[in-house]
C-alpha positions in Angstrom: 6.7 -18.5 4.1 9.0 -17.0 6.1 11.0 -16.2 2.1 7.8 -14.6 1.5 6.9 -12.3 4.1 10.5 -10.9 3.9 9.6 -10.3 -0.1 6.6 -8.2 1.3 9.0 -6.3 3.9 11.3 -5.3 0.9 8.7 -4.1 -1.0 7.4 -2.4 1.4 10.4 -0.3 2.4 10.8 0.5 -1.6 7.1 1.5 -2.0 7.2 4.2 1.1 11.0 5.4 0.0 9.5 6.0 -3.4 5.9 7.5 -2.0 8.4 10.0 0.2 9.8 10.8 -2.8 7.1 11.7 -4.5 6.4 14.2 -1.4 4.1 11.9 0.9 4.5 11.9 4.4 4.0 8.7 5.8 2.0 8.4 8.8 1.2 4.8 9.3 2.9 1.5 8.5 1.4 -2.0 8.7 -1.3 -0.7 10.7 -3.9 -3.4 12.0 -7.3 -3.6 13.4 -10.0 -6.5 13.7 -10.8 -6.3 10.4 -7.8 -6.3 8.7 -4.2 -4.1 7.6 -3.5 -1.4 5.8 0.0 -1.5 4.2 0.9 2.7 4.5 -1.4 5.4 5.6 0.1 9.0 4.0 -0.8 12.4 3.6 -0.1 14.4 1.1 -1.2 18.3 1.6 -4.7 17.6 3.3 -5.5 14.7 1.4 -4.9 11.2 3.3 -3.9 8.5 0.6 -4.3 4.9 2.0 -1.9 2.8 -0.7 -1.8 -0.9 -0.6 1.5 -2.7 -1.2 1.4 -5.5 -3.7 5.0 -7.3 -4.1 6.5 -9.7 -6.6 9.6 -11.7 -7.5 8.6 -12.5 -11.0 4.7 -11.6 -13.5 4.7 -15.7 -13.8 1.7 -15.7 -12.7 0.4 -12.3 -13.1 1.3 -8.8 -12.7 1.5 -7.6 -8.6 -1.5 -5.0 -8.8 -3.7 -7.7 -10.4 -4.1 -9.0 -6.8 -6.0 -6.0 -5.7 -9.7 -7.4 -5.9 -12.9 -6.9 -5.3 -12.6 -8.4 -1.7 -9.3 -6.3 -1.1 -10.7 -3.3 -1.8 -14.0 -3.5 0.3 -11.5 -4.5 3.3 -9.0 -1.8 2.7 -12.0 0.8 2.9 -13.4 -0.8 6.4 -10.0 -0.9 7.6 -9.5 3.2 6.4 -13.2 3.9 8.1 -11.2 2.4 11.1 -8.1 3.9 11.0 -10.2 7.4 10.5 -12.0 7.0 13.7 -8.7 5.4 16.1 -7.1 8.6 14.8 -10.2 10.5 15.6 -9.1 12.5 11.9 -11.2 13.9 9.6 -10.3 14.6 6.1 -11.9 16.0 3.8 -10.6 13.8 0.9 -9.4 10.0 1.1 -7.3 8.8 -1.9 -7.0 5.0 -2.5 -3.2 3.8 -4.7 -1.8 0.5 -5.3 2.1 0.4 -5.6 2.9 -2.8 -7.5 6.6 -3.3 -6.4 8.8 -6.1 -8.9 12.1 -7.5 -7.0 13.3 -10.2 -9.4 16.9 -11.4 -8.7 19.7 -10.0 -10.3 17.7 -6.6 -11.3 17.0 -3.4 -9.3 13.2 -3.2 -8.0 10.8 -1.1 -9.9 7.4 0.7 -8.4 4.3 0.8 -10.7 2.4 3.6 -8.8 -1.5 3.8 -9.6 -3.5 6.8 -8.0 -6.7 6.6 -7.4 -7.3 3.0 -8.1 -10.4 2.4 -6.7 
């Protein structure tokens, strides 16, 4: 597990160094409540985009951003509704993106970025 969750970190730390890239400002990592996490919480202008993190070492058994589902995305949008309110912010436009990070040995890591995903 533990091989795992250090996958996850890495992809992680490539998905927000390529979202500040692209201009984002990051203004929340791993960020947890009772009802779940939200991989990075950014702004970008006055629009907040709420991106989840999906992280591979290989498409064996599918590509990363195919594990965004149905049950994923109701989650990450109770988890942005709490993250709103413990921030007491109101925007006037939420954006949902999936980065699909690849790490497979021997090769540099590539970033599939979808906006607006759901």
């Amino acid at each position: 597990m533990a091989d795992k969750d250090e996958l996850g970190r890495r992809g992680e730390d490539v998905a927000v160094q390529y979202l500040e890239g692209q201009g984002l400002v990051v203004l929340s990592r791993n960020w947890r409540c009772r009802h779940g996490e939200l991989d990075v919480v950014a702004a970008q202008g006055d629009r907040l985009v709420v991106c989840e993190v999906k992280t591979r070492s290989g498409t064996r058994f599918g590509e990363p951003a195919e594990a965004v589902d149905g049950r994923k995305i109701a989650r990450i949008r109770k988890v942005t509704n709490a993250w709103l309110a413990a921030h007491r912010v109101r925007w006037s436009d939420v954006r949902f993106d999936v980065c699909a990070v690849l790490i497979e040995p021997g090769r540099p890591a590539t970033v599939q970025h979808y906006r607006e995903a759901f």
